[in-house]
FIKOL-711705 format. One line per 5 residues: number of its first residue (from 1); their letters; for each residue x, y negated, z negated of N, C-alpha, C. Coordinates in pm, whole numbers, plus 50000, padded with zeros to 5 digits. Atoms other than C-alpha are relative to their C-alpha. Layout:
% residues N
NUM> a> X,Y,Z,X,Y,Z,X,Y,Z | ...
//
This chain:
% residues 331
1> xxxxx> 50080,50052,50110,92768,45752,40950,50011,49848,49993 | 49997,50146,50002,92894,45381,41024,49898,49996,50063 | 50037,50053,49910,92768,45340,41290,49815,50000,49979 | 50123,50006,50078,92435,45479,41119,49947,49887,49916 | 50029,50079,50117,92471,45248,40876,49965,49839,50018
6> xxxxx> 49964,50141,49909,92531,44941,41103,49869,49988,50058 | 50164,49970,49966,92217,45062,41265,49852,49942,49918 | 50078,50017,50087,92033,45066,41002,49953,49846,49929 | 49975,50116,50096,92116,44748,40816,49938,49825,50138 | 49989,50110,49928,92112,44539,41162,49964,50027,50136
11> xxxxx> 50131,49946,49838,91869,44727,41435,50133,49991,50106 | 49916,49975,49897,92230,44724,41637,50119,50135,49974 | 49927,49931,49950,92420,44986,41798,50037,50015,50132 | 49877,50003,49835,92712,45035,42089,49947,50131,50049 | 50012,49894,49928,92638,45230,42361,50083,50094,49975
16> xxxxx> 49888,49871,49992,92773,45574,42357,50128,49982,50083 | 49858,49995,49905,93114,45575,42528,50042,49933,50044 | 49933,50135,49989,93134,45187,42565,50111,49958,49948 | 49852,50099,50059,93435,44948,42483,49927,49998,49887 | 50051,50048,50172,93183,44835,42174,50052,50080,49935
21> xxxxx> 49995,49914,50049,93175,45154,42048,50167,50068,49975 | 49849,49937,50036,93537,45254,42114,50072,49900,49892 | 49967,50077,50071,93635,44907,41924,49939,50026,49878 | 50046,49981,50172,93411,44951,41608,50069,50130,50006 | 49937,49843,50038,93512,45358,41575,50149,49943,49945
26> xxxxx> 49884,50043,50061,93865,45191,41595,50004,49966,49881 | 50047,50044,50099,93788,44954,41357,50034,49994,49854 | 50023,49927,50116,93670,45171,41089,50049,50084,49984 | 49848,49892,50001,93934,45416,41110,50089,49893,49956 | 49899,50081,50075,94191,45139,41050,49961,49947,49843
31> xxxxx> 49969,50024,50109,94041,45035,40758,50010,50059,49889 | 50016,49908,50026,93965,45350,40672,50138,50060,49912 | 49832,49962,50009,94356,45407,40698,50039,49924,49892 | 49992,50107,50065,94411,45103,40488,49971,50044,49871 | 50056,49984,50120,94213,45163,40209,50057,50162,49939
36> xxxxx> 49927,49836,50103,94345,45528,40144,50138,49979,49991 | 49854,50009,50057,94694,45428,40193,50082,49882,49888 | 50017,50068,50144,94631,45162,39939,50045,50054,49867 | 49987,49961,50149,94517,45389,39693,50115,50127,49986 | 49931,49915,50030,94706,45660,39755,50193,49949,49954
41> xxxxx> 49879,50057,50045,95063,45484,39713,49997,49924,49855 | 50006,50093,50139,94916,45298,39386,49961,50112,49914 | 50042,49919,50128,94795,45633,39203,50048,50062,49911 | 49946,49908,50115,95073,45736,39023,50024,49841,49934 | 49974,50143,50072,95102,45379,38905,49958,49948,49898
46> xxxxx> 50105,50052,50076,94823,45358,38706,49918,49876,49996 | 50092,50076,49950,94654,45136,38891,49873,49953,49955 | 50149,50020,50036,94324,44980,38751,49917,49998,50089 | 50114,49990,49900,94180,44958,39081,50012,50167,50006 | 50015,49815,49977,94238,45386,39111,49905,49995,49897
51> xxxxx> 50169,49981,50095,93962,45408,38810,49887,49925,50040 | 50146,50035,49970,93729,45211,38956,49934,50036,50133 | 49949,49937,49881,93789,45364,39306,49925,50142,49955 | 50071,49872,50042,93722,45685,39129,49836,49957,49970 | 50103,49978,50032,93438,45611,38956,49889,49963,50087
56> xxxxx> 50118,50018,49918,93260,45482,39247,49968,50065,50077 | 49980,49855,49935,93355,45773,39433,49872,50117,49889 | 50123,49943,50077,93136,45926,39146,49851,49985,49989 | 50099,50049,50012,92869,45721,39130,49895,50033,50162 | 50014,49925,49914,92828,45803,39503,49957,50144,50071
61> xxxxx> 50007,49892,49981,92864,46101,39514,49808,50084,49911 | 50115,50004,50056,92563,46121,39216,49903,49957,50058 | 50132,50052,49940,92336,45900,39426,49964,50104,50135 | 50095,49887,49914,92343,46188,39693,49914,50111,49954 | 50009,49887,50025,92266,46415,39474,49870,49977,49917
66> xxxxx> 50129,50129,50049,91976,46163,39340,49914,50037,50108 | 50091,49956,49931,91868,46159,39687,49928,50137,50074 | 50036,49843,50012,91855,46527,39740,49877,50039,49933 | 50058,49966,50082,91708,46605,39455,49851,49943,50023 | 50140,50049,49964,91412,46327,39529,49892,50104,50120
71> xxxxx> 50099,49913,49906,91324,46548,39880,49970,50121,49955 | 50072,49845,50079,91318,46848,39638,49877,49990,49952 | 50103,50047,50089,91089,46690,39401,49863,50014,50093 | 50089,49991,49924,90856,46607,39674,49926,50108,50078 | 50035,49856,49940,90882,46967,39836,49905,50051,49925
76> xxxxx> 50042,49904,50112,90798,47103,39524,49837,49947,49989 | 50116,49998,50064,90487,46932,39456,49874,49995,50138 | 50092,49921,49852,90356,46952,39863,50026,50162,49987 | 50020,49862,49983,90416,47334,39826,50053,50050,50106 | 49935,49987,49909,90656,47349,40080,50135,50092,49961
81> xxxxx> 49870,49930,50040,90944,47479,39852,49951,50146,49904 | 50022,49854,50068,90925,47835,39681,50095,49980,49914 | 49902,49987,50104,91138,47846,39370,50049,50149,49962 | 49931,49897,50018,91171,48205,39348,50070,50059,50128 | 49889,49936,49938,91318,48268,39666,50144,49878,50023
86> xxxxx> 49870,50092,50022,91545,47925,39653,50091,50086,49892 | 49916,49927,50121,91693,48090,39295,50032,50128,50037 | 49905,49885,49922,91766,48435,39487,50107,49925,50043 | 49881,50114,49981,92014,48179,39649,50117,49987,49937 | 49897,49987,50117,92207,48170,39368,50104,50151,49983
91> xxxxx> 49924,49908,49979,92304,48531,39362,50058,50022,50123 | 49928,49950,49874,92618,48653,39565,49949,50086,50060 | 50050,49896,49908,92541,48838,39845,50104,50006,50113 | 49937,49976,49850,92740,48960,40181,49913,49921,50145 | 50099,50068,49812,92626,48716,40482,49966,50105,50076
96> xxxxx> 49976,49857,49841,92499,48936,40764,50023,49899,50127 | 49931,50066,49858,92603,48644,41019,50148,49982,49988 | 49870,49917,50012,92962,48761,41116,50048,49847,50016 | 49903,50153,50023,93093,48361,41129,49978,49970,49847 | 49992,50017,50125,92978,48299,40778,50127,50052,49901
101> xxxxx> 49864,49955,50082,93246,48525,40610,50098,49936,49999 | 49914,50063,49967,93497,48349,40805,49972,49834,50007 | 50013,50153,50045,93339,47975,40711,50041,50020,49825 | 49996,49998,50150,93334,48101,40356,50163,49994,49983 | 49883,49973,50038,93695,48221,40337,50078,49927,50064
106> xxxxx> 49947,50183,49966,93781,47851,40528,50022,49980,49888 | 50000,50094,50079,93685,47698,40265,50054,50054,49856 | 49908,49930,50098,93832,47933,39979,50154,49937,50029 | 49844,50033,49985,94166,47847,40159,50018,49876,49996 | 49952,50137,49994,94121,47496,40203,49984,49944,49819
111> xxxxx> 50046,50027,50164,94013,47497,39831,50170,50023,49951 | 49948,49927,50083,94264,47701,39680,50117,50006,50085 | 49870,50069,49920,94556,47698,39934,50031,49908,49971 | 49919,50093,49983,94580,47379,39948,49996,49895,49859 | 50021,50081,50076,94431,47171,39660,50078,50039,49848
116> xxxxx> 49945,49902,50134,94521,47469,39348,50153,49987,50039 | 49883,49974,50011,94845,47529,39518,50064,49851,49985 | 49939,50164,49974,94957,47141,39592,49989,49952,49865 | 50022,50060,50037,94748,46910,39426,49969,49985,49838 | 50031,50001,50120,94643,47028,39110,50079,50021,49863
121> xxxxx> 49936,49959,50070,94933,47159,38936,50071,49878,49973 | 49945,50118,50019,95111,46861,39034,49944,49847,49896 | 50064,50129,50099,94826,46617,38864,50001,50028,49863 | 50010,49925,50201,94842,46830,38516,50158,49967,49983 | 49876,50034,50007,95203,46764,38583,50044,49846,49954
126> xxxxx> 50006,50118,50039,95177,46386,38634,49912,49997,49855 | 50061,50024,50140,94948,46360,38319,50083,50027,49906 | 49950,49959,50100,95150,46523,38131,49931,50095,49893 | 50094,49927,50065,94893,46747,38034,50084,50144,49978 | 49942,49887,50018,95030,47093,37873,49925,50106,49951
131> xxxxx> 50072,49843,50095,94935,47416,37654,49877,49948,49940 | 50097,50050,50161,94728,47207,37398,49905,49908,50147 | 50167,50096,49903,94464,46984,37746,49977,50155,50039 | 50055,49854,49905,94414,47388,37861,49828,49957,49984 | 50149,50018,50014,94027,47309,37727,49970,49923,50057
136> xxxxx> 50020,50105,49932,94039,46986,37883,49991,49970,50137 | 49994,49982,49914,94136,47082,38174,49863,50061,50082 | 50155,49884,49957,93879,47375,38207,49844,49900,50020 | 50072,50109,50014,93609,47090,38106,50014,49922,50116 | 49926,50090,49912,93767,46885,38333,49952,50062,50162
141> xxxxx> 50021,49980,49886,93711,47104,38618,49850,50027,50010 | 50124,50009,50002,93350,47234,38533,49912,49908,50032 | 50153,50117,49976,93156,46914,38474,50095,49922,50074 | 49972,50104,49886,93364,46718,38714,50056,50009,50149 | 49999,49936,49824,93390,46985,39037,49856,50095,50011
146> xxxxx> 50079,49899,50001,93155,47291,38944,49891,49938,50019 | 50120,50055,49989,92890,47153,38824,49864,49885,50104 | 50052,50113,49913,92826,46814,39063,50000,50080,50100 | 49941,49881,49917,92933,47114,39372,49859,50045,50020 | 50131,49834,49969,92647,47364,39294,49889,49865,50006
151> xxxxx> 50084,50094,49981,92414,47071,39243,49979,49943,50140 | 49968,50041,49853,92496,46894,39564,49939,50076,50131 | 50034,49917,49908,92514,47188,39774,49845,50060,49997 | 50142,49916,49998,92191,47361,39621,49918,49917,50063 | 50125,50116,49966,91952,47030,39643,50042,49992,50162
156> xxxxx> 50017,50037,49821,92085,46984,40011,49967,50108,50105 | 50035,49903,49908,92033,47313,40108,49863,50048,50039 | 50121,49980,50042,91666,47353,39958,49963,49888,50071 | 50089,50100,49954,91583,46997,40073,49991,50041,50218 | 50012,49946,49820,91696,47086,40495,49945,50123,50037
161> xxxxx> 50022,49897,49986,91568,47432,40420,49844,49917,50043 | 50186,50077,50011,91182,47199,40343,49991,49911,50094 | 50034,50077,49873,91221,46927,40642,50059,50077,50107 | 49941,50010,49859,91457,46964,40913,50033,50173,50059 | 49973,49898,49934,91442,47346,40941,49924,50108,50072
166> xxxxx> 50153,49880,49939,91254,47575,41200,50070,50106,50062 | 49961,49915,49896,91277,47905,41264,49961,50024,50100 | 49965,49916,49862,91185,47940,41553,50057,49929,50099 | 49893,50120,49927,91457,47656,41689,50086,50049,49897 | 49898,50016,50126,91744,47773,41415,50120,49895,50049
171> xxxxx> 49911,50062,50028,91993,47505,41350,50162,50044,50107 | 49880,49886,49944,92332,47600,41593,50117,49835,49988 | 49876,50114,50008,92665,47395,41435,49937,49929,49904 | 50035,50007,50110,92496,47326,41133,49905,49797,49993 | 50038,50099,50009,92336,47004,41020,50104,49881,50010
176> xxxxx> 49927,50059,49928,92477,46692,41140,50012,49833,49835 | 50022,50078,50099,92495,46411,40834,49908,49872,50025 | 50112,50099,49982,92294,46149,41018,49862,50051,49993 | 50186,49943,49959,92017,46399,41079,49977,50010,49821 | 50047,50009,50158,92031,46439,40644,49962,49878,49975
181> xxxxx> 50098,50069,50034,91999,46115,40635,49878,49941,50047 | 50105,50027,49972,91715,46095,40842,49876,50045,49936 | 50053,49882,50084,91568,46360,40661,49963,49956,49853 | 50017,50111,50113,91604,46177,40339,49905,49844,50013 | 50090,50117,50009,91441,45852,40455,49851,50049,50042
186> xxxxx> 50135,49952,49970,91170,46056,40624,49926,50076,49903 | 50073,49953,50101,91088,46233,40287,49919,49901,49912 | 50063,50057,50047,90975,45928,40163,50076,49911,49856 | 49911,50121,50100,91283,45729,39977,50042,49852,50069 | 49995,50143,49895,91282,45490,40299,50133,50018,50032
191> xxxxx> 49914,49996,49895,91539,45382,40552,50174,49926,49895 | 49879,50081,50051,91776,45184,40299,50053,50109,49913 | 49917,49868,50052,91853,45469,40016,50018,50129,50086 | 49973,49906,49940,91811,45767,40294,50194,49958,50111 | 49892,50049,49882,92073,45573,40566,50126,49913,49919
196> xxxxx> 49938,50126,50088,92240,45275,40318,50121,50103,49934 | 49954,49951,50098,92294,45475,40024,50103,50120,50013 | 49956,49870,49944,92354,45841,40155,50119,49994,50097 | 49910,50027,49917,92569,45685,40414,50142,50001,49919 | 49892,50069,50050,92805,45501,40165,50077,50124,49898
201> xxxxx> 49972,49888,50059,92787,45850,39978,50117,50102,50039 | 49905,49936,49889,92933,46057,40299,50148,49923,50013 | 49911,50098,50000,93185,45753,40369,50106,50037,49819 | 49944,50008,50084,93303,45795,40023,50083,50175,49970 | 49964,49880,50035,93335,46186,40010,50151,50003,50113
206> xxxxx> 49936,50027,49859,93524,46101,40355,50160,49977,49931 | 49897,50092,50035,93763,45868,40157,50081,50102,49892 | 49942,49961,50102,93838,46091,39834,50087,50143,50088 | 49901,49967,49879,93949,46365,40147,50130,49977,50034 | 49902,50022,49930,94174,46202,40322,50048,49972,49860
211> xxxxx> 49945,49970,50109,94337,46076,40000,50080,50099,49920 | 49893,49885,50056,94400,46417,39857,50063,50051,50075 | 49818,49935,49905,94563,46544,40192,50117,49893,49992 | 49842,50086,49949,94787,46227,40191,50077,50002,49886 | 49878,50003,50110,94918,46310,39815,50040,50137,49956
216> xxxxx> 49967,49832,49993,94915,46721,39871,50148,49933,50113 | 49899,50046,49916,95150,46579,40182,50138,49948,49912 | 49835,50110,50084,95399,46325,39971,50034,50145,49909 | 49957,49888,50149,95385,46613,39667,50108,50130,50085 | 49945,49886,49908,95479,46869,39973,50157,49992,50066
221> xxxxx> 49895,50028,49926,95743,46677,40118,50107,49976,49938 | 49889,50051,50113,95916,46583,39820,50025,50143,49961 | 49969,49832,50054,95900,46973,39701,50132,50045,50104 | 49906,49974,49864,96077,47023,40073,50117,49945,49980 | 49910,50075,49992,96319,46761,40070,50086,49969,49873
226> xxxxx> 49903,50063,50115,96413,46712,39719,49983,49880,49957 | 49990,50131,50012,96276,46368,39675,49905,49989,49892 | 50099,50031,50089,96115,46218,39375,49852,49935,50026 | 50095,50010,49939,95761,46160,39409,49955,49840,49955 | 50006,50105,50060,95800,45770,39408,50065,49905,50130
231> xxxxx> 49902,50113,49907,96002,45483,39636,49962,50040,50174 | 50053,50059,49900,95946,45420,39998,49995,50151,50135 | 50014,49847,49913,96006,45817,40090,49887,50080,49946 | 50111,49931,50033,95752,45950,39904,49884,49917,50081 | 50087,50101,49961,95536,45658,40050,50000,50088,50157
236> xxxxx> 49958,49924,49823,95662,45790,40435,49890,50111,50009 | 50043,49782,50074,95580,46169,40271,49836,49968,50078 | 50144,49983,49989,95187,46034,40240,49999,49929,50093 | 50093,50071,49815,95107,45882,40635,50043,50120,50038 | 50002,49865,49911,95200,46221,40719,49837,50070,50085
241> xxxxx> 50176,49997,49906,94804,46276,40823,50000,49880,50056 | 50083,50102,49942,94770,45936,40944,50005,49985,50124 | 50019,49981,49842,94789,46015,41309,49816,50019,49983 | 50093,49897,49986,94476,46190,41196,49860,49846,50041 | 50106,50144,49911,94304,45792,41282,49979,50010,50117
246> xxxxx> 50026,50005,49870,94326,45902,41665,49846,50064,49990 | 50115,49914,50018,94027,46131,41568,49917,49920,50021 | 50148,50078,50014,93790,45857,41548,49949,49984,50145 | 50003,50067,49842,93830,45811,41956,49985,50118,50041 | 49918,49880,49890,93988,46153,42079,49936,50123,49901
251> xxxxx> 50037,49877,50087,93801,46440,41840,49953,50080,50127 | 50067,49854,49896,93627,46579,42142,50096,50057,50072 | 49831,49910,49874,93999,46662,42340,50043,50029,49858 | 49897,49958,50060,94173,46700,41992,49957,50132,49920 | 50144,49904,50121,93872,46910,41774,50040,50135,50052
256> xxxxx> 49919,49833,49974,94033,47272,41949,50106,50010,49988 | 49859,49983,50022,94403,47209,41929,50007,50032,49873 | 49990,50012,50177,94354,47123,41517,49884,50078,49979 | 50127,49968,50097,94031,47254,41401,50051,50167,49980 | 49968,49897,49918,94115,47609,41537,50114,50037,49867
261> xxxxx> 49861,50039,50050,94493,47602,41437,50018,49983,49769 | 50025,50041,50140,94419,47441,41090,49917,50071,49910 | 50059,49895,50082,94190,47731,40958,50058,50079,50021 | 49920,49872,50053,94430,47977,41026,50123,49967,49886 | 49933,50014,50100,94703,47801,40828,49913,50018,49914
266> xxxxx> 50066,50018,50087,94481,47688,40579,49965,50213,49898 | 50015,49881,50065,94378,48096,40547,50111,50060,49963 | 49885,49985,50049,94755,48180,40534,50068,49981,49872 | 49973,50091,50106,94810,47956,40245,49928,50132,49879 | 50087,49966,50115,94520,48143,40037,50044,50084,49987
271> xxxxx> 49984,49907,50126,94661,48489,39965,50180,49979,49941 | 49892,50021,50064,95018,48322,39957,49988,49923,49814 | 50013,50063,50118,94888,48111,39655,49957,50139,49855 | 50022,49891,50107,94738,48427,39507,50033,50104,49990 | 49918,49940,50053,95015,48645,39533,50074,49944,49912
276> xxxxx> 49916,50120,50121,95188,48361,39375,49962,49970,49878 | 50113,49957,50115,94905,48362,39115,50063,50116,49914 | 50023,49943,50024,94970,48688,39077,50180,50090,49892 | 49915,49958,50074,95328,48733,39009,50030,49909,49909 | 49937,50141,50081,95401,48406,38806,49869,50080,49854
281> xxxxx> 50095,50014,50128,95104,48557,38532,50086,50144,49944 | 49909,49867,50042,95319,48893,38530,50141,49970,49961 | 49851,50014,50034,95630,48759,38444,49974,49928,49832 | 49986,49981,50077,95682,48721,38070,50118,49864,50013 | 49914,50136,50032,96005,48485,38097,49918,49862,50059
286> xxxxx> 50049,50132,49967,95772,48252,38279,49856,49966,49871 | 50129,50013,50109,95427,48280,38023,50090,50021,49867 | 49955,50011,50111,95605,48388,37750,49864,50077,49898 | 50073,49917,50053,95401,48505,37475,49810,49969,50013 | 50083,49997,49907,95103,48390,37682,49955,50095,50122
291> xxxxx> 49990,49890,49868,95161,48656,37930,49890,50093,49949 | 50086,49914,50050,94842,48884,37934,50046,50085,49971 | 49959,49872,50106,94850,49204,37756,49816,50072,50009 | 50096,49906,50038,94633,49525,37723,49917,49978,50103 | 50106,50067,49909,94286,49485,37924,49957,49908,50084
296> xxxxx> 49992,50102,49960,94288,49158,38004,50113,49993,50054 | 49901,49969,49857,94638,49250,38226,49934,50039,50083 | 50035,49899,49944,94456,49520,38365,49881,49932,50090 | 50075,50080,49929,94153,49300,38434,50045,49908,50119 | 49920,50102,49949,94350,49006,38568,50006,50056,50187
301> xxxxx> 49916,49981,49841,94573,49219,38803,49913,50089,50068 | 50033,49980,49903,94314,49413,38924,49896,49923,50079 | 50126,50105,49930,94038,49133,39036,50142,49912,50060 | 49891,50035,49868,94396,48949,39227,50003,50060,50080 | 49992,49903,49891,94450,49271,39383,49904,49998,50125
306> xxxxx> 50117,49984,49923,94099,49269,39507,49997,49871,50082 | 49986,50174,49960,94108,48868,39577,50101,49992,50142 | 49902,49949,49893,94410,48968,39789,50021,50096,50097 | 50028,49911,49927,94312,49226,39954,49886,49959,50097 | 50106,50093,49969,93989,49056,40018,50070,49903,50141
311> xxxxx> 49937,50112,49962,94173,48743,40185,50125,50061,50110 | 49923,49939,49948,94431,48972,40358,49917,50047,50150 | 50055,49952,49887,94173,49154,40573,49909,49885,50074 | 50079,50137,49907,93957,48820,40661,50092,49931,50058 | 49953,50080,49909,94219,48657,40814,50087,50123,50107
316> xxxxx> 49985,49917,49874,94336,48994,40999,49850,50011,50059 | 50142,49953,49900,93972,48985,41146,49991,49865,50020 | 50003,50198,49933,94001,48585,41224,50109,50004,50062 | 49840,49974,49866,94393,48636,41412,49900,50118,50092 | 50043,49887,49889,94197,48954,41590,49922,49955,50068
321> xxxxx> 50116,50030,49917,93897,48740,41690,50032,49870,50097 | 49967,50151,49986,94062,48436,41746,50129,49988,50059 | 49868,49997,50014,94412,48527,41802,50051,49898,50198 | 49950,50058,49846,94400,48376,42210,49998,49860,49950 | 50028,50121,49976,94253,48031,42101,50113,49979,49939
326> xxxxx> 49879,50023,50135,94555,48038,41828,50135,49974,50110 | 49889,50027,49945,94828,48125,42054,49986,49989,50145 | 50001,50026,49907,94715,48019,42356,49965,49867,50068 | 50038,50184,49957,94679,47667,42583,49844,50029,50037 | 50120,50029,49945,94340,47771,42675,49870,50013,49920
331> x> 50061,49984,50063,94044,47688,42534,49862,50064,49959
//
């Protein structure tokens, strides 16, 4: 998306697989590195640059969802988009393409593995948030994950469903983020908000990423080690991803060792978090007179059960399908 963006702004770009190209990629990975290990070492600090960091991360994130929304608009009134079968969309359904299940229940684990189990408990922790932010929280997660989420995803799915998609060529490895924003300037918002804007959008989702793995990491290592989450070891804790800057050069040799590898942990994680879920809401000395009761036990523990059961058999049918690339050198 730099390099899009560089494009864009200044009709230049490095040959594929040149020195140029290997130097900028560098580059922008280092500063890349830079700027997250900035913020991430300044955010329990209370940093004034972390709020404005955020909020531009917001503002960002809104202007994709701006430009989305614009190639909807436009669908809608060429007659290109259908609104009653987009809103089927909305209801759950069972994929019938047998990789989908296993993209879905990725991203459950990378959700909920890693962010619920790590990151989140720990930030209600730092806040100091308790019994009495529970509403705040809930709020908190709605209009400032749910909501922007379904938005996002819907408008981008409806808008590539109305340009860039044909069946009778289907899509293989999904859409690529330069081709959205081509897609976007070619709907008719032009080359500066489709490439500029959308770019600085991606770049930013990029940034708030890496970020939360490098303070799930420090939060992880300090849990491990015993160390307070503060002074020049917790600091260590978060560059624990920062190898992950070779990527910008080496993704096409490294993209099967990790990618591979890293969705089976990642699925591992998810029904450990929600057995962990499951006994920490059943225990009474831990809730206290919070601990469900009557129906709402009954409810609870049996939609975990299912959650876990669920999550149990998708990753025995991802080790069964997958189990050579996992434990084996070959790819």
């Amino acid at each position: 998306m730099t390099e899009d963006m560089i494009k864009t702004a200044t009709n230049w770009s490095p040959a594929p697989g040149s020195a140029a190209q290997t130097a900028l990629l560098l580059a922008v990975g280092a500063v890349v590195l830079l700027i997250s290990t900035t913020i991430t070492w300044n955010y329990a600090s209370g940093w004034r640059g972390i709020r404005l960091y955020e909020r531009a991360l917001k503002l960002l994130v809104w202007l994709i969802i701006l430009a989305f929304g614009i190639v909807v608009v436009r669908s809608t009134v060429s007659g290109r988009l259908n609104w009653l079968e987009a809103l089927k969309g909305f209801v759950p359904s069972i994929p019938d393409h047998p990789k989908a299940a296993e993209q879905i229940m990725g991203a459950f684990g990378a959700a909920v593995g890693i962010n619920m189990t790590f990151l989140f408990p720990y930030t209600l922790l730092a806040r100091g948030w308790g019994k009495a932010h529970r509403g705040l929280s809930r709020f908190d997660l709605v209009t400032g994950m749910l909501i922007p989420f379904t938005f996002a995803t819907g408008l981008m799915v409806m808008a590539a469903a109305c340009t860039i998609y044909d069946p009778a060529h289907p899509l293989v490895g999904g859409v690529k983020p330069v081709d959205a924003a081509g897609m976007i300037a070619a709907a008719g918002v032009g080359p500066f908000f489709g490439h500029i804007i959308f770019g600085l959008g991606i770049l930013g989702m990029a940034l708030s990423t890496i970020t939360t793995h490098m303070l799930v990491s420090g939060f992880a290592a300090c849990e491990i080690f015993g160390i307070e989450p503060q002074g020049w070891k917790y600091k260590l804790a978060c560059l624990i991803p920062a190898p992950g800057i070779l990527g910008v050069v080496l993704w096409k040799y490294m993209g099967f060792w990790i990618a591979v590898r890293t969705s089976a942990i990642c699925g591992i994680l998810l029904p450990i978090a929600y057995v962990a879920f499951l006994v920490l809401h059943n225990r009474r000395d831990y809730l206290g007179r919070d601990t469900p009761v009557g129906w709402k036990r009954w409810a609870w523990n049996v939609g975990m059960l299912l959650a876990i059961a669920a999550t149990v058999a998708s990753i025995a049918n991802y080790l069964a399908n997958n189990w050579q690339s996992i434990f084996t050198l070959k790819a």
